[in-house]
C-alpha positions in Angstrom: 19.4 32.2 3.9 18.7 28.6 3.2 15.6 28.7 5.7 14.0 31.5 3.7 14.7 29.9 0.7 13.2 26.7 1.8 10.0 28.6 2.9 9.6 30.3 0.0 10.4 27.1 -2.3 7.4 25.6 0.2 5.0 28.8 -0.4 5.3 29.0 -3.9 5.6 25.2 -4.6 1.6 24.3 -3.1 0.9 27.5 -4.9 2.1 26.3 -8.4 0.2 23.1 -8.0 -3.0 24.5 -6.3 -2.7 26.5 -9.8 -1.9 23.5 -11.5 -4.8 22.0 -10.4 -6.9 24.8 -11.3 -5.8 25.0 -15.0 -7.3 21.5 -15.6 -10.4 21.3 -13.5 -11.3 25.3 -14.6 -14.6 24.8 -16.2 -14.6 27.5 -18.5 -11.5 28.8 -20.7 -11.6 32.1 -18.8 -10.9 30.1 -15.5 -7.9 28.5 -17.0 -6.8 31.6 -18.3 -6.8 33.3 -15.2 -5.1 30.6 -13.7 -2.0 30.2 -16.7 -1.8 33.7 -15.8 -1.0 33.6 -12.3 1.0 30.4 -13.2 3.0 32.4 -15.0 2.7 35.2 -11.9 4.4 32.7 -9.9 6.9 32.1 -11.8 8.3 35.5 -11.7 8.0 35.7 -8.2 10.1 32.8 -7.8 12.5 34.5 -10.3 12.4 37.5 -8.5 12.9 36.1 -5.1 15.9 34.2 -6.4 17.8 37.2 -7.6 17.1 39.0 -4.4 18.1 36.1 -2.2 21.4 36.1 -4.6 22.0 39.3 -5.4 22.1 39.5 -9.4 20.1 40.7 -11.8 20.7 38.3 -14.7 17.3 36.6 -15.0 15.3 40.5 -15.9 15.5 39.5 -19.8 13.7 36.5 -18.4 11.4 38.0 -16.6 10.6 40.8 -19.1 9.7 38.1 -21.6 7.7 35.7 -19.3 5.8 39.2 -18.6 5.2 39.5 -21.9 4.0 36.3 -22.7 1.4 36.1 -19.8 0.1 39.9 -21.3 -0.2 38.4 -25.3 -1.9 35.3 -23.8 -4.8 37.5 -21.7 -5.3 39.8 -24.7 -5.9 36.5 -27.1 -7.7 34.3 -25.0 -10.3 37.3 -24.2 -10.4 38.0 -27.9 -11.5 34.7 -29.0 -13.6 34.4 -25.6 -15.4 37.6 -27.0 -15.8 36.7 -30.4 -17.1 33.9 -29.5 -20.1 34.8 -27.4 -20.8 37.4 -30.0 -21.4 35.0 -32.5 -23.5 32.5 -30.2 -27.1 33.9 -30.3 
């Protein structure tokens, strides 16, 4: 088990900071939006591949609010995103 956690630490680590790096070189908001969000995407992989791995299911509440966040954050950032180019003629 400690070789498939180690590839999976590896996989998900250049992901996060491939992400990372996209959050603040994104050159519009919607870019870093997209990117937060699969920040956050990540992060319940990595959750979810460490209860699999060992064999709980403690962190759900967790993951249940990290979902949640990720959802609230989408609907604001394209609300402002959209009333702003409605009021830019």
């Amino acid at each position: 088990m400690s070789i498939l956690l180690l590839i999976i630490m590896i996989v998900f680590g250049i992901a996060a900071i491939l992400t990372v790096v996209r959050i603040f070189r994104g050159p519009t908001i919607l870019d870093r939006a997209v990117a937060s969000d699969v920040l956050l995407t990540e992060v319940m992989c990595v959750l979810g591949a460490e209860m699999a791995i060992n064999g709980h299911t403690r962190s759900i509440p967790v993951l249940l609010i990290i979902a949640a966040v990720g959802v609230f954050g989408s609907i604001s950032v394209a609300r402002f995103v959209a009333r702003r180019d409605n009021t830019t003629p």
